[in-house]
N, CA, C and O atoms as CSV, one atom per row, in Angstrom:
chain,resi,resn,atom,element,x,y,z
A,1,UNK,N,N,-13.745,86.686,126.212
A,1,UNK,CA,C,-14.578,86.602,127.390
A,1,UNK,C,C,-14.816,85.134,127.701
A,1,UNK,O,O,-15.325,84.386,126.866
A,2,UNK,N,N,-14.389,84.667,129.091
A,2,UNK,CA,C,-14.986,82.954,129.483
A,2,UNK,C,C,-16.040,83.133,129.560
A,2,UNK,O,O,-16.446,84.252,129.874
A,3,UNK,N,N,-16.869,82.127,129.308
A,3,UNK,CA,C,-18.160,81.442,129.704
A,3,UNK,C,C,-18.356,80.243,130.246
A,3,UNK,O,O,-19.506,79.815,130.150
A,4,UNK,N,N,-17.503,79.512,130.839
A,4,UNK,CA,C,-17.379,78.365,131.631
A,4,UNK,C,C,-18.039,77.933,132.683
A,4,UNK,O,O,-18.026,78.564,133.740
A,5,UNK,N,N,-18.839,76.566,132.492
A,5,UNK,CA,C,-19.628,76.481,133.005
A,5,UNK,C,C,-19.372,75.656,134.726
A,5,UNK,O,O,-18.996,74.488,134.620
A,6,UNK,N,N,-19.535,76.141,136.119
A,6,UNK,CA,C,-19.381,75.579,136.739
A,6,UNK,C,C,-20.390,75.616,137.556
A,6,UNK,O,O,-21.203,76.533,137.665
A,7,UNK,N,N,-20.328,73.881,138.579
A,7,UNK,CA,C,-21.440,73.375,139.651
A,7,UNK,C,C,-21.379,74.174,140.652
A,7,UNK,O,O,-20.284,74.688,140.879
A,8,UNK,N,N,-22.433,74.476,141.455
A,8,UNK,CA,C,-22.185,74.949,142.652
A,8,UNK,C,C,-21.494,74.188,143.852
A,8,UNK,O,O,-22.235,73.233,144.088
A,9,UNK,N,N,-20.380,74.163,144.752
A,9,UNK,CA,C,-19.721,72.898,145.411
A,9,UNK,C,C,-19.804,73.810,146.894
A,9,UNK,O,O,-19.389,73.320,147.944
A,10,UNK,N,N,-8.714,75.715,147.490
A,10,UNK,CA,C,-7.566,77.111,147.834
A,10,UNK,C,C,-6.502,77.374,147.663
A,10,UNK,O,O,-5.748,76.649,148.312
A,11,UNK,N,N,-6.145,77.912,147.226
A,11,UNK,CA,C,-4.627,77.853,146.603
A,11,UNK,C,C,-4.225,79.352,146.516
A,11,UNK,O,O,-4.986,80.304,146.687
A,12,UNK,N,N,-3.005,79.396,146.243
A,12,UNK,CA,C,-2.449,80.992,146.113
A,12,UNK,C,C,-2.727,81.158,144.829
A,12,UNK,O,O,-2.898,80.172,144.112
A,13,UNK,N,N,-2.822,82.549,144.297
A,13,UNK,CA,C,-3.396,83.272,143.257
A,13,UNK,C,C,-1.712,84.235,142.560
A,13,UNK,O,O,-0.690,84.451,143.211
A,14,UNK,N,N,-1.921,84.525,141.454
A,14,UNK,CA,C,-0.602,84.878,141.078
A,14,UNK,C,C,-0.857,86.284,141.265
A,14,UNK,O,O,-1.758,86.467,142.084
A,15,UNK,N,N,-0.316,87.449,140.731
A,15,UNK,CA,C,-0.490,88.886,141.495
A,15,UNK,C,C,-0.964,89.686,139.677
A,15,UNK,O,O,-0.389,89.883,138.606
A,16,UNK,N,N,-2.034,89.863,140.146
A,16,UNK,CA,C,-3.316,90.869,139.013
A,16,UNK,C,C,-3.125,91.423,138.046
A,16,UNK,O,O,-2.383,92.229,138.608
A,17,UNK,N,N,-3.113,91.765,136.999
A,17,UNK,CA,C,-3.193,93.264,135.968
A,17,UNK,C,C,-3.996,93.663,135.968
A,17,UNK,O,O,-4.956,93.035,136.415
A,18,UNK,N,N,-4.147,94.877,135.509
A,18,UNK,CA,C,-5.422,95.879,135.931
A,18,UNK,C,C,-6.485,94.810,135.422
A,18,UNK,O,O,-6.283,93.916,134.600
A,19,UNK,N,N,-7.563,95.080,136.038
A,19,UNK,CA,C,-8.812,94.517,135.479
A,19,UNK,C,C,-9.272,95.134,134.176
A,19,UNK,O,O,-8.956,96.304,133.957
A,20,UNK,N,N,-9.935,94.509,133.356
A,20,UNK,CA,C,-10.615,94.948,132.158
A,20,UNK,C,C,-12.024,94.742,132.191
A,20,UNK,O,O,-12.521,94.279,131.164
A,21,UNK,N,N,-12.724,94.974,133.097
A,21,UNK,CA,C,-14.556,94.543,132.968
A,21,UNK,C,C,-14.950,95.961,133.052
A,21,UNK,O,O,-14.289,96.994,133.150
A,22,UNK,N,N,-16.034,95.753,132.995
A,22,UNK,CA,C,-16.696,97.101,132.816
A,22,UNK,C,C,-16.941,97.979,134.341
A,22,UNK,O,O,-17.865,97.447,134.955
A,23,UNK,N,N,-16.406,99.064,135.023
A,23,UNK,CA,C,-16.344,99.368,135.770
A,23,UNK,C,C,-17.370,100.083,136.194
A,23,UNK,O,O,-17.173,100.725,137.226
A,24,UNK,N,N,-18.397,100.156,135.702
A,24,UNK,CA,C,-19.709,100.537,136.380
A,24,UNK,C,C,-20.270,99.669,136.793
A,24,UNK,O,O,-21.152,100.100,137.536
A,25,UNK,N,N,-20.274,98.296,136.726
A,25,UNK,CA,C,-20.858,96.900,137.073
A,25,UNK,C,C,-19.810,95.984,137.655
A,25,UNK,O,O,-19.416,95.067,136.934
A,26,UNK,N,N,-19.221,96.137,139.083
A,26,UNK,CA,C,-18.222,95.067,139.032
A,26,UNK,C,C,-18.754,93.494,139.231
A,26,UNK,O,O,-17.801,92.738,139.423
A,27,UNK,N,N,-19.688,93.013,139.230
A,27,UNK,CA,C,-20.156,91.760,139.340
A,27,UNK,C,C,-21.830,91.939,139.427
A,27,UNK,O,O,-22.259,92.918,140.037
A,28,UNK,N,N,-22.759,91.001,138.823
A,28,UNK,CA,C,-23.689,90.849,138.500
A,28,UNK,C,C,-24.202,89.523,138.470
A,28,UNK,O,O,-23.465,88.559,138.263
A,29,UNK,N,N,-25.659,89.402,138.700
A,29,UNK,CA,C,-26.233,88.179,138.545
A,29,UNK,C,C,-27.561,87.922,138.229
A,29,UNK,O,O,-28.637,88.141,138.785
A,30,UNK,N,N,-27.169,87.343,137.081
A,30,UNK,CA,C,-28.880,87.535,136.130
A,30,UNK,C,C,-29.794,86.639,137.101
A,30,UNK,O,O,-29.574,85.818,137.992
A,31,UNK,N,N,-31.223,87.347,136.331
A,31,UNK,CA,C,-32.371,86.333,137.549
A,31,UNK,C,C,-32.062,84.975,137.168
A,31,UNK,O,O,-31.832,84.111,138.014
A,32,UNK,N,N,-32.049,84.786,136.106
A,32,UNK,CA,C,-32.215,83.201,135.466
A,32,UNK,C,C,-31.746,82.565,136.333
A,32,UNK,O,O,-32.281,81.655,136.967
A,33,UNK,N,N,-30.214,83.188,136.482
A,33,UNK,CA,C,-29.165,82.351,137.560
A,33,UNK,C,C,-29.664,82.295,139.270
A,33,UNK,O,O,-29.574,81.423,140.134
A,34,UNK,N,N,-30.311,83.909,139.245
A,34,UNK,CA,C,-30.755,83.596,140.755
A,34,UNK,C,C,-31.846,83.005,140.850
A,34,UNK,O,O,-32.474,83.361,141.847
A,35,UNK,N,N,-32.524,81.973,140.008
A,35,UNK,CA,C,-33.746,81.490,140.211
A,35,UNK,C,C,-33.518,80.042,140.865
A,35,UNK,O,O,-34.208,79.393,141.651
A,36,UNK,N,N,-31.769,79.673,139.980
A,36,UNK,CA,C,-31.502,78.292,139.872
A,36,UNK,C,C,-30.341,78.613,141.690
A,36,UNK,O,O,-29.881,77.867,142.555
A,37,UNK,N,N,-30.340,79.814,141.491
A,37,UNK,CA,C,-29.468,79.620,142.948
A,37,UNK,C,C,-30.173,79.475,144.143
A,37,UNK,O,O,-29.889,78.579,144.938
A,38,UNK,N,N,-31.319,80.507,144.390
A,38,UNK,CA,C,-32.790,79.965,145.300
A,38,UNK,C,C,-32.774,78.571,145.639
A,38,UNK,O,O,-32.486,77.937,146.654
A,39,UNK,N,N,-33.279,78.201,144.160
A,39,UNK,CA,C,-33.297,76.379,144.378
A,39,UNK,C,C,-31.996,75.317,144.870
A,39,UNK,O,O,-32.162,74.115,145.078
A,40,UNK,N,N,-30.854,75.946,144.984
A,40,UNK,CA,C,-29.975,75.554,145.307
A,40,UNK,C,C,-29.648,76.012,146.701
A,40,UNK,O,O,-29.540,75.037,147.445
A,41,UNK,N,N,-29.469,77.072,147.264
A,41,UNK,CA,C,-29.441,77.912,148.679
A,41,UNK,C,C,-30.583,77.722,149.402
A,41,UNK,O,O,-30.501,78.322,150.474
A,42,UNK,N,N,-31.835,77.013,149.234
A,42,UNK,CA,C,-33.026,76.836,150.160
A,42,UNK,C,C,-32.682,76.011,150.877
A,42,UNK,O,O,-33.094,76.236,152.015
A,43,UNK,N,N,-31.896,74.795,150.765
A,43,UNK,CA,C,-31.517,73.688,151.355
A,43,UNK,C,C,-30.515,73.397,151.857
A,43,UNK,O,O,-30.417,72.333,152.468
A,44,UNK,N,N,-29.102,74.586,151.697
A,44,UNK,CA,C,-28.158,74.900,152.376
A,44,UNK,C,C,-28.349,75.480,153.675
A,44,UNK,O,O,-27.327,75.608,154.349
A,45,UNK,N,N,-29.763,75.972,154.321
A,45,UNK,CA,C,-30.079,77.016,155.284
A,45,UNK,C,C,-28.760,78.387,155.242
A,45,UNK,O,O,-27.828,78.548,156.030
A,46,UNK,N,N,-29.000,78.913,154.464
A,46,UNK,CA,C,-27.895,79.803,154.441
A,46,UNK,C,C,-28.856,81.420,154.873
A,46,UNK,O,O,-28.309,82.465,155.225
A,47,UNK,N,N,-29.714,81.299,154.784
A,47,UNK,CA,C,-30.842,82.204,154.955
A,47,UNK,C,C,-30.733,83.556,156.139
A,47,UNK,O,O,-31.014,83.273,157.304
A,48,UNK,N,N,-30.474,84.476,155.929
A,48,UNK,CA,C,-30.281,85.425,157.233
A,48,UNK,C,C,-31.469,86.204,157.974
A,48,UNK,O,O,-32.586,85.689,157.909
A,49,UNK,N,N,-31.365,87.010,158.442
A,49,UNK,CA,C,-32.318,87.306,159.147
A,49,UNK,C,C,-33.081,88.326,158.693
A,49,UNK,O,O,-33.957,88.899,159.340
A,50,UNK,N,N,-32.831,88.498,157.852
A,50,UNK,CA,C,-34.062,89.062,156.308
A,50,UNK,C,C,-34.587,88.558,155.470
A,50,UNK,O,O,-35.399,89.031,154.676
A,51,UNK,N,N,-34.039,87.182,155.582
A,51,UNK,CA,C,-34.583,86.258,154.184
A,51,UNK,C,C,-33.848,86.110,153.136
A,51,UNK,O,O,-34.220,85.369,152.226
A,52,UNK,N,N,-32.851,86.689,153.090
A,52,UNK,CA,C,-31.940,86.561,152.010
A,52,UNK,C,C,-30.749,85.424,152.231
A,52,UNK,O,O,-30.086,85.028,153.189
A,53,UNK,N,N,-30.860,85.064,150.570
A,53,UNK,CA,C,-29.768,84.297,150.675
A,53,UNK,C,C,-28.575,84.125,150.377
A,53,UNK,O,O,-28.373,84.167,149.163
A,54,UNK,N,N,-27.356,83.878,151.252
A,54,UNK,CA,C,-26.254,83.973,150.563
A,54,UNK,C,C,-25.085,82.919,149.671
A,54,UNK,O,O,-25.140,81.691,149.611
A,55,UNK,N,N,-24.337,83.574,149.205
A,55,UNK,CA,C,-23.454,82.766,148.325
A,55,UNK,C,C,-22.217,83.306,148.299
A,55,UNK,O,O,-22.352,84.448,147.859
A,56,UNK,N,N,-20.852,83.043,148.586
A,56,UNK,CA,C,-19.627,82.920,148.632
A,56,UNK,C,C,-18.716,82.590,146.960
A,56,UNK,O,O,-18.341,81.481,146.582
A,57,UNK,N,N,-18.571,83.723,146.313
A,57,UNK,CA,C,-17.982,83.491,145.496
A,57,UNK,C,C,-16.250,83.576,145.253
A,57,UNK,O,O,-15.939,84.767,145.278
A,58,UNK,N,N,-15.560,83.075,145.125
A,58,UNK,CA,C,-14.181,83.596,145.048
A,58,UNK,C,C,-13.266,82.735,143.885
A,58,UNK,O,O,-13.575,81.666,143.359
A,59,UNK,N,N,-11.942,83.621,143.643
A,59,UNK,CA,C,-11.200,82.847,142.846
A,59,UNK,C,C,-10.101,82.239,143.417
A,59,UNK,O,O,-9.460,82.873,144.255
A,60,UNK,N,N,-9.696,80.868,143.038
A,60,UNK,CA,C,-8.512,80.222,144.080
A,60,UNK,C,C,-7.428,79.637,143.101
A,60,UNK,O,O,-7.901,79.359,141.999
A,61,UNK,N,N,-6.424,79.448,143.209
A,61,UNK,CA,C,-5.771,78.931,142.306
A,61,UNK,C,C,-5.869,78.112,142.113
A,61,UNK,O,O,-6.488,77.588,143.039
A,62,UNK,N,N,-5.467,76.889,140.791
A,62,UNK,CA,C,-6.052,75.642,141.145
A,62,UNK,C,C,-6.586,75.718,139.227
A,62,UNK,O,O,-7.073,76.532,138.442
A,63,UNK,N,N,-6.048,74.157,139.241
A,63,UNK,CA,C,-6.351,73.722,137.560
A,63,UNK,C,C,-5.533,73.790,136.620
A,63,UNK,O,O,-4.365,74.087,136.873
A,64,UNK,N,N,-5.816,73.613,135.722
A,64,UNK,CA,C,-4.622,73.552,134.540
A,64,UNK,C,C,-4.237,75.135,133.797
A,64,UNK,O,O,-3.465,75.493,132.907
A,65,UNK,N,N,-4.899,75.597,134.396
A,65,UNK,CA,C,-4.804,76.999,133.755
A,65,UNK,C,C,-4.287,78.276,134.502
A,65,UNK,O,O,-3.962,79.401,134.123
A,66,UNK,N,N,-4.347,77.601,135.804
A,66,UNK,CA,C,-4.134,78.608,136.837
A,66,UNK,C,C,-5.001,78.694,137.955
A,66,UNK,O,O,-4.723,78.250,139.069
A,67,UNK,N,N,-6.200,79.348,137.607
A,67,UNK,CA,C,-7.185,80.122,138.345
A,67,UNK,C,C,-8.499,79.064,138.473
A,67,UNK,O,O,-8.531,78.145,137.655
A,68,UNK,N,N,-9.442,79.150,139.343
A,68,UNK,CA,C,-10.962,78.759,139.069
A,68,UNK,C,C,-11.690,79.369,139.860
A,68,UNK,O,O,-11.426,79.915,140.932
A,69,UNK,N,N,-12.765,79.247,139.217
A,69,UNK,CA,C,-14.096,79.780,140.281
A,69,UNK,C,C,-14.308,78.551,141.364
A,69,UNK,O,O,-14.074,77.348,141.246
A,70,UNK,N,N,-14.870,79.360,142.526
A,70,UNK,CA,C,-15.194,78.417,143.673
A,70,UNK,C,C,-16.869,79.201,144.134
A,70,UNK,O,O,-16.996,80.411,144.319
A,71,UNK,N,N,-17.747,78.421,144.219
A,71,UNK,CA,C,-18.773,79.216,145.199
A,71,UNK,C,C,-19.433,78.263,145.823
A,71,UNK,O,O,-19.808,77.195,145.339
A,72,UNK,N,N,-19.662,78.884,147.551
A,72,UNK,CA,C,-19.884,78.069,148.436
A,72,UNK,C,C,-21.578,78.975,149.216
A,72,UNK,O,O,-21.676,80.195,149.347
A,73,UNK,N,N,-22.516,78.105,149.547
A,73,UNK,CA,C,-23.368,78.734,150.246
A,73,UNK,C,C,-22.889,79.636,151.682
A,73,UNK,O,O,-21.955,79.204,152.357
A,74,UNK,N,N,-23.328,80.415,151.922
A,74,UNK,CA,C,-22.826,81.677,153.134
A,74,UNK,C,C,-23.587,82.571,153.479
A,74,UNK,O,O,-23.829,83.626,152.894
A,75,UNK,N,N,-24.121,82.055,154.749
A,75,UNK,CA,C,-25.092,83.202,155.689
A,75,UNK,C,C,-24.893,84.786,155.913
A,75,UNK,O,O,-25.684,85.726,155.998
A,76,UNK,N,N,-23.211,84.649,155.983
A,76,UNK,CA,C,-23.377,86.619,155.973
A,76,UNK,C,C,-21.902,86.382,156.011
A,76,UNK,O,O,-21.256,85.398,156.372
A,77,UNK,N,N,-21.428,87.918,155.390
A,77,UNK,CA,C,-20.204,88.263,154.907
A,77,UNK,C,C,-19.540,88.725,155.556
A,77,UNK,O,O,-19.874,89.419,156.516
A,78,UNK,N,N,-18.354,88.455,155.196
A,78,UNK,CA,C,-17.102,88.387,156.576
A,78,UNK,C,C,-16.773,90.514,156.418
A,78,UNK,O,O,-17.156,91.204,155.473
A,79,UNK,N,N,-16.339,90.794,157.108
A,79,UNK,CA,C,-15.912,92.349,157.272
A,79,UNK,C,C,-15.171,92.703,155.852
A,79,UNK,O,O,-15.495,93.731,155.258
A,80,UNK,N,N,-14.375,92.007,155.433
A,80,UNK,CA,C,-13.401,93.019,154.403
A,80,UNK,C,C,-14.158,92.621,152.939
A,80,UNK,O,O,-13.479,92.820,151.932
A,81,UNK,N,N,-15.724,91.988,152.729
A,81,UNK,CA,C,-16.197,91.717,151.505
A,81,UNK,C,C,-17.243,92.560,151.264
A,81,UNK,O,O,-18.010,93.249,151.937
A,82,UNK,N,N,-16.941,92.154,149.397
A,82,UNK,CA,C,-17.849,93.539,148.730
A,82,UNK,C,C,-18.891,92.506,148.957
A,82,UNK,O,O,-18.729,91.285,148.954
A,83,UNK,N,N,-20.167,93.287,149.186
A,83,UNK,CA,C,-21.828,92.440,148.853
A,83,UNK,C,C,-22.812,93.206,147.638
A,83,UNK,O,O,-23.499,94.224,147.560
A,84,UNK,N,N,-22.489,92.234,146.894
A,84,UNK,CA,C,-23.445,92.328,145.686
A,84,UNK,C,C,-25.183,92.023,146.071
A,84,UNK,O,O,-25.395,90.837,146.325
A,85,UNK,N,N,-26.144,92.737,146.125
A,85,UNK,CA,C,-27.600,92.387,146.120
A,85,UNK,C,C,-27.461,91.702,144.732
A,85,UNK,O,O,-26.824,92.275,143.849
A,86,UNK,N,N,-27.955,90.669,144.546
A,86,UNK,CA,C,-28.889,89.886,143.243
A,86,UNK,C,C,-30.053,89.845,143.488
A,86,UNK,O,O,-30.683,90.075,144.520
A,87,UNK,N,N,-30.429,89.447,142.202
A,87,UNK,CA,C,-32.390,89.609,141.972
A,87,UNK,C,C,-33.002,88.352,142.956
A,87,UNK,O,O,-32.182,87.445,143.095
A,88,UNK,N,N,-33.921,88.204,143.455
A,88,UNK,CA,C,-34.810,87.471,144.362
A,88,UNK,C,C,-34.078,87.530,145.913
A,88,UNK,O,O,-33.969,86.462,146.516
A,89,UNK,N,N,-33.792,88.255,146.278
A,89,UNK,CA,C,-33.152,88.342,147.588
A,89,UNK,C,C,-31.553,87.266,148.032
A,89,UNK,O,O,-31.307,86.621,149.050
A,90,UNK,N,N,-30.736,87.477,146.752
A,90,UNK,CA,C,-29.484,86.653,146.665
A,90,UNK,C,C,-28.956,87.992,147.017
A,90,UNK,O,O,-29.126,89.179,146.737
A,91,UNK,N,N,-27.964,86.941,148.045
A,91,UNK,CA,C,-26.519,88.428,148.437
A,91,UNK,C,C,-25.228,86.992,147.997
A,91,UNK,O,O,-25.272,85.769,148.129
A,92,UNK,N,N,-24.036,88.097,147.367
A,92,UNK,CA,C,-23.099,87.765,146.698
A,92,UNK,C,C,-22.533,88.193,147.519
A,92,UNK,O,O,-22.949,89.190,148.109
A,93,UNK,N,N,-21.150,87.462,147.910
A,93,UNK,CA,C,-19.774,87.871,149.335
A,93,UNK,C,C,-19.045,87.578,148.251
A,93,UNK,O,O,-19.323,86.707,147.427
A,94,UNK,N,N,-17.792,88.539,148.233
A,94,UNK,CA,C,-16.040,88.495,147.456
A,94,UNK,C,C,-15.303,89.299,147.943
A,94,UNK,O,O,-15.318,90.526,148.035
A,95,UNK,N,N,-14.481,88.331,148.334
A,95,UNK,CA,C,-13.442,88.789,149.028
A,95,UNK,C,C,-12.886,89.805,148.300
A,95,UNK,O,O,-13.264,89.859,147.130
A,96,UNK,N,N,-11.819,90.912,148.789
A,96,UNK,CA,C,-11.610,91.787,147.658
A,96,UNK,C,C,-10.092,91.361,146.580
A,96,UNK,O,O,-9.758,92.119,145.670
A,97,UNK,N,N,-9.396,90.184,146.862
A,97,UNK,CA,C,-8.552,89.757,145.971
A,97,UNK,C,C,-9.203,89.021,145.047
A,97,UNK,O,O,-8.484,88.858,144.061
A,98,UNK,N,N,-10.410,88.433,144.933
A,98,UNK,CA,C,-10.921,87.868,144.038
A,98,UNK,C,C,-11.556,88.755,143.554
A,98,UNK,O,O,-11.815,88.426,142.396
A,99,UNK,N,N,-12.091,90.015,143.858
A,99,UNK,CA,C,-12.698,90.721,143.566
A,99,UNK,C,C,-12.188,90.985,141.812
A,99,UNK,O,O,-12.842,90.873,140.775
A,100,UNK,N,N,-10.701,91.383,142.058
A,100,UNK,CA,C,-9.873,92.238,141.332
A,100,UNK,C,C,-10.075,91.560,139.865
A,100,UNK,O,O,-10.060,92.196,138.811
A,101,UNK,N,N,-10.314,89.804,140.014
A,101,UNK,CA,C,-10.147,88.709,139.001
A,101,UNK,C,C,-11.647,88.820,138.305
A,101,UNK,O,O,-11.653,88.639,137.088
A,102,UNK,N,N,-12.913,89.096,138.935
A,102,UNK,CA,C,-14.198,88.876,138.614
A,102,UNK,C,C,-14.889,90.561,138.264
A,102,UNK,O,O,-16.091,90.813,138.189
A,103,UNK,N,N,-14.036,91.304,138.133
A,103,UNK,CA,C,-14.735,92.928,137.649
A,103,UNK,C,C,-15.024,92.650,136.224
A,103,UNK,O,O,-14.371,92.126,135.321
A,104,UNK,N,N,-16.343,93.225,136.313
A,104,UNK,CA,C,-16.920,93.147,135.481
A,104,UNK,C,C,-17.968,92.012,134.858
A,104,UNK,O,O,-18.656,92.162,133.848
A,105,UNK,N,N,-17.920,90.941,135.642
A,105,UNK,CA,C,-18.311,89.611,135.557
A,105,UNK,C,C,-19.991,89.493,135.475
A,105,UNK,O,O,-20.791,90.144,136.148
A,106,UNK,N,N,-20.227,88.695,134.678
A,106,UNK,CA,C,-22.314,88.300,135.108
A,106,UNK,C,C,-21.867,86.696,135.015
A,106,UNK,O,O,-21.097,86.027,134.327
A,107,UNK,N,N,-22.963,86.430,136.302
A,107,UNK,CA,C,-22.987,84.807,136.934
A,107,UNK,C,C,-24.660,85.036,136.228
A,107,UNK,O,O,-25.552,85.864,136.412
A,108,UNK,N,N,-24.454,83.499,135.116
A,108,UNK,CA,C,-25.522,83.200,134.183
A,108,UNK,C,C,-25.813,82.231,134.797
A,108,UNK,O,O,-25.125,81.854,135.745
A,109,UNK,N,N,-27.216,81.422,134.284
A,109,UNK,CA,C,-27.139,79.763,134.085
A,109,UNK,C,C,-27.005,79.631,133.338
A,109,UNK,O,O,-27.378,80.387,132.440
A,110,UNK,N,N,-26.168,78.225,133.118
A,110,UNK,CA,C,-25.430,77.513,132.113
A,110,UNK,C,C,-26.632,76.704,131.228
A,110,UNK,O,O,-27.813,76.494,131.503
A,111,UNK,N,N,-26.122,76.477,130.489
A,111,UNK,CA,C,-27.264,75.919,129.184
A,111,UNK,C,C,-28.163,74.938,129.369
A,111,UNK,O,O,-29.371,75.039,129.155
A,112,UNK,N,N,-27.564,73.942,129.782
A,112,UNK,CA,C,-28.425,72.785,130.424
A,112,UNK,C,C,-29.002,73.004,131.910
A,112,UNK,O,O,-28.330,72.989,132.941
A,113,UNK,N,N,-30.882,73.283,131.765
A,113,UNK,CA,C,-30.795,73.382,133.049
A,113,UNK,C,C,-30.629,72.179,133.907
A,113,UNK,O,O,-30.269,72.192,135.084
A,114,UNK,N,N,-30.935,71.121,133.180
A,114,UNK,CA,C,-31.176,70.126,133.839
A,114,UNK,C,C,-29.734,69.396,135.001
A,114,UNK,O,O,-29.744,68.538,135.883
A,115,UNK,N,N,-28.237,70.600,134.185
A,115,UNK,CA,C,-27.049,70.026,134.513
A,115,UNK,C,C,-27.089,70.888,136.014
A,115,UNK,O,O,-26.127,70.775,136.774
A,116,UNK,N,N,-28.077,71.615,136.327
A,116,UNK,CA,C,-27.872,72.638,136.861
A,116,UNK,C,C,-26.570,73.632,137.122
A,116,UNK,O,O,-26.345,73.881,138.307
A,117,UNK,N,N,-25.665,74.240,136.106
A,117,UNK,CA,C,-24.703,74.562,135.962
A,117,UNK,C,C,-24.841,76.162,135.890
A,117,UNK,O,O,-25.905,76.766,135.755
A,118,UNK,N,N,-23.769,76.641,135.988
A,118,UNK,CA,C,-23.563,78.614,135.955
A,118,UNK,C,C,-22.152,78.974,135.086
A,118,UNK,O,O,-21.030,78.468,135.125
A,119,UNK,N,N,-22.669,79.977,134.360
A,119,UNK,CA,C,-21.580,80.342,133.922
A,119,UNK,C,C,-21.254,81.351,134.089
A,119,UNK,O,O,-22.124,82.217,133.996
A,120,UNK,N,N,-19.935,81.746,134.399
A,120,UNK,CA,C,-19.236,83.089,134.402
A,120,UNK,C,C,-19.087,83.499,133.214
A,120,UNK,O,O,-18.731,82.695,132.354
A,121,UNK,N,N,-19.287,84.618,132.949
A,121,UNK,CA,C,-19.042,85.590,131.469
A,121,UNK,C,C,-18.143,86.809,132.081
A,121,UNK,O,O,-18.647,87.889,132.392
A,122,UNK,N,N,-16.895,86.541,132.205
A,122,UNK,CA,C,-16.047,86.837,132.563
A,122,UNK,C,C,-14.981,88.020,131.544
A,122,UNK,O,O,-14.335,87.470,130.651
A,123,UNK,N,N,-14.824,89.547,131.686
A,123,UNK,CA,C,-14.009,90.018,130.293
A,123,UNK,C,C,-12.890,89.520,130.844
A,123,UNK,O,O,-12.194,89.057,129.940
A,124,UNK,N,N,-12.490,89.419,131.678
A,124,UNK,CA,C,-10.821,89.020,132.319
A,124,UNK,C,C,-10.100,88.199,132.054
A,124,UNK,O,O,-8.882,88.221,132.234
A,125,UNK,N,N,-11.003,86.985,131.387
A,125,UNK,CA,C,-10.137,85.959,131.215
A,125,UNK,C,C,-9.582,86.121,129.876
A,125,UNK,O,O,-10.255,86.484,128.912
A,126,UNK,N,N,-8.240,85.823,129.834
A,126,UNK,CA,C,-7.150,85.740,128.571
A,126,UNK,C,C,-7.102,84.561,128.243
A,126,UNK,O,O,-7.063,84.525,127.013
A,127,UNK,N,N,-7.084,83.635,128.640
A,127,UNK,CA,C,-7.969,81.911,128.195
A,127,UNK,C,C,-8.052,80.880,128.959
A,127,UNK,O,O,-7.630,80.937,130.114
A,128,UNK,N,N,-8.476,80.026,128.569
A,128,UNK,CA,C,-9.320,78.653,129.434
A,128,UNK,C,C,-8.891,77.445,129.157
A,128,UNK,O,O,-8.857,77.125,127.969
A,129,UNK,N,N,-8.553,76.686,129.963
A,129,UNK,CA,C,-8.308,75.094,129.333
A,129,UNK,C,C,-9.667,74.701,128.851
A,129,UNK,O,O,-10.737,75.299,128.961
A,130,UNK,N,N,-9.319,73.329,128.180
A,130,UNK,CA,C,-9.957,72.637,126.936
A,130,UNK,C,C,-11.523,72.318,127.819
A,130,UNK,O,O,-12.629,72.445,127.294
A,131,UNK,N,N,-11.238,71.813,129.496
A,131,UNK,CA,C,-12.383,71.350,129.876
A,131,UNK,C,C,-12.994,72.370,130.187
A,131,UNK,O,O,-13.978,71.940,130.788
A,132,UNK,N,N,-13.081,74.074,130.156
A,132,UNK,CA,C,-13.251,74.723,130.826
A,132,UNK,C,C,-13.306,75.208,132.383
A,132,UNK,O,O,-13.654,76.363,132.623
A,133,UNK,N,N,-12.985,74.382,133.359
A,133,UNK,CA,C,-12.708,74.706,134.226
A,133,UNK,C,C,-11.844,75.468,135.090
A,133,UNK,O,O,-12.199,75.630,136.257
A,134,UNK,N,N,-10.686,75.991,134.653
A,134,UNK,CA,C,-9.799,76.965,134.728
A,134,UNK,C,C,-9.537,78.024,134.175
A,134,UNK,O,O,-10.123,78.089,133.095
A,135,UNK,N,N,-8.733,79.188,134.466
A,135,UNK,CA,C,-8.782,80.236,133.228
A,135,UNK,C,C,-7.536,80.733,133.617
A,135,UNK,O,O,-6.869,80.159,134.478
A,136,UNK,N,N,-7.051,82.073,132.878
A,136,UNK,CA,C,-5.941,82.190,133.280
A,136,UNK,C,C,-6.577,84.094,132.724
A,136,UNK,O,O,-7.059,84.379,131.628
A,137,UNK,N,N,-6.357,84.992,133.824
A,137,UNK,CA,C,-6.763,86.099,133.201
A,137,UNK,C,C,-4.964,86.899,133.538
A,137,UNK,O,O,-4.713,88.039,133.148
């Protein structure tokens, strides 16, 4: 399982094997993380017309390993994305080819809060370069 820690901030993607995450949960996001994402999305104005805030997660190719996480602040989700509710009024957008890469996934905060960092706990990934920033599932 990755746990790699990345900042909040495209490439072609190679073609899937079945996913291995747990299929009653395809993506998740602990409060911890949505506490530190609040504080991060208040100042993006990403805010919709409920109060909620959004976030753009996807996988792009890219790195030494292959694959990486990308997530971008995002007011509302394009037609063909799954929306995850998270705890404090966070909405999660994924596209559904990234989808396929992140089943099963929980978006943590990363250890240092001070780095303000997140980690994916990912079952998919089959391994990670040395800096963690890439993976290769």
């Amino acid at each position: 399982m990755d746990t790699t820690e990345h900042s909040l901030a495209g490439g072609s993607l190679p073609t899937p094997g079945p996913p291995s995450g747990d299929s009653k949960q395809p993506f998740a996001v602990t409060e911890k993380a949505a506490k530190r994402l609040i504080d991060l999305l208040k100042s993006k104005n990403v805010q919709d017309e409920s109060g909620r805030y959004g976030l753009r997660i996807r996988v792009v190719g890219g790195g030494c390993n292959g694959m990486q996480y990308k997530m971008d602040p995002e007011k509302r989700a394009r037609p063909t994305d799954k929306i995850f509710d998270a705890p404090l009024n966070v909405r999660v957008f994924i596209d559904m080819k990234s989808l396929i890469y992140l089943k099963g996934t929980v978006l943590d905060a990363g250890s240092n809060p001070l780095a303000g960092t997140f980690e994916f706990k990912n079952p998919n990934v089959k391994s990670s370069c040395g800096c963690g920033l890439s993976f290769q599932a």
